[in-house]
Structures are given as structure tokens and as C-alpha cells.
N, C-alpha and C positions, 0 to 999 in steps of 0.2 A: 504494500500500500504506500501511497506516494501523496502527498498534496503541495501544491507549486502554484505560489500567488507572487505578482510584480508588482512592485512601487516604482516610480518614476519621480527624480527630482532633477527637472533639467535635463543636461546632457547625462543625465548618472540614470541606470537604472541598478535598482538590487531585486534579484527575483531569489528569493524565499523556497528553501525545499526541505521539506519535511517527510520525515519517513522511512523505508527502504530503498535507494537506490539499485534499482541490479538490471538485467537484463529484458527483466518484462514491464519494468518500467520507464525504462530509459527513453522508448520513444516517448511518452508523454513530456519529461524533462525537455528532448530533444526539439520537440513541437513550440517551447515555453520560449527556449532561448531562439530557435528561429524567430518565431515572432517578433521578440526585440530586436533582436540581432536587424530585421527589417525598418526598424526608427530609426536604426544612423547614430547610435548612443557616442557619447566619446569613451565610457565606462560601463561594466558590466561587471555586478557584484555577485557572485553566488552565496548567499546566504545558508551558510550550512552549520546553524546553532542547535538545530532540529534532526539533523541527518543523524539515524540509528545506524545506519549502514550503508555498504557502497561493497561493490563487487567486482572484478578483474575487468569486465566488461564494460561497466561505468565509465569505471579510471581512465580507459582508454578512450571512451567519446570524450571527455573532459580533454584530453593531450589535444585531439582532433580538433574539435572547438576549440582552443588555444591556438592553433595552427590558425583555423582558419579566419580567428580575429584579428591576428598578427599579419594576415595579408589583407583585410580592409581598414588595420589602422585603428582595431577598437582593441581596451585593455581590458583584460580581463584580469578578477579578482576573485579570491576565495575570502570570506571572512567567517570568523566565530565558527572554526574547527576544531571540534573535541581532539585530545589530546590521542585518544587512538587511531583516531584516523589520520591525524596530521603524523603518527612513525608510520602508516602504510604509505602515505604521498611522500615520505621522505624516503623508504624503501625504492618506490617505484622512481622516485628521484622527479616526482611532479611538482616539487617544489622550488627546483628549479624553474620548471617551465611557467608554473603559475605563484603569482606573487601571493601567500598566505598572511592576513592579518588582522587582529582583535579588531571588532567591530569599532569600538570609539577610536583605534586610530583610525580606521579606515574614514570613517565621518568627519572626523577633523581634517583629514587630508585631500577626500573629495565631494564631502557637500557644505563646505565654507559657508 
């Protein structure tokens, strides 16, 4: 089970995901972030203070969508990631790819 709601502040969006991430839910994620991904965001925040889990599968659309932001020029962000899941993104070394950080710095640094 999955639920995924977006806010919009400006050029920032944070889309909100709660629940299990895995493989049979991932189109639904993958449907959310198209959507925005179509507003021309300059930022795009993954809200994951809510994510109970995330699966080999996930991880991997997350790299792809990071890929594919980085060739139109939008940033992508993970914020407010539980501690076990932030050693799997450091395992899979997603942490390099995508920048990891506590919501209020996130908020100080892009909805001024």
C-alpha cells in the first residue's frame, strides 16, 4: 500500500510518499513524479518521513528518475529518510546520486 500527495511552493515541489514502496507500487509513484516532472519544477523533493519500505526495484527507478532530471535540468531531492533506509541508499551508493536531507534544512535552503 502506497499513498502519494504533492504540494507545490513555487518553482519547489515536495511530493509526499507514504507507505511501501516496491515493485507493484512503483508505477503509481512513477505516475506522481511524471506529473510534476510535466510543471517544469526547478526542484523536486521526495518526501520520505513516511516510507516503511523501498525494495531493489524502487531504488532503481529513483537512480533513473535522477538520471532523467539531470538531463532536463530539475534537482532532485530526498528528504526526512529514516535512518535504515538512508545505510540501504548508502549501500547502493544512491546517495551519491541523490542529495539526502532533514526536512528543515531542506526548507531553509529551498522555500526561503
Amino acid at each position: 500500500m502506497i499513498q502519494i500527495d504533492a504540494e507545490e511552493f513555487g518553482r519547489v515541489i515536495i511530493i509526499h510518499v507514504a507507505g511501501i514502496l516496491t515493485r507493484e507500487t512503483i508505477r503509481e509513484a512513477e505516475e506522481a513524479w511524471d506529473e510534476e516532472l510535466g510543471r517544469h519544477p526547478d526542484v523536486i523533493a521526495l518526501d520520505f518521513k513516511n516510507l516503511a519500505q523501498i525494495d531493489s526495484v524502487s531504488i532503481n527507478h529513483i537512480f533513473r528518475l535522477s538520471r532523467r532530471m539531470d538531463e532536463i535540468n530539475i534537482r532532485l531531492v530526498i528528504i526526512d529518510l529514516s535512518e535504515p533506509l538512508k545505510k540501504i541508499f548508502e549501500v547502493v551508493k544512491l546517495d551519491r546520486v541523490v542529495r539526502i536531507i532533514p526536512k528543515n534544512k531542506f526548507e531553509a535552503e529551498f522555500l526561503k
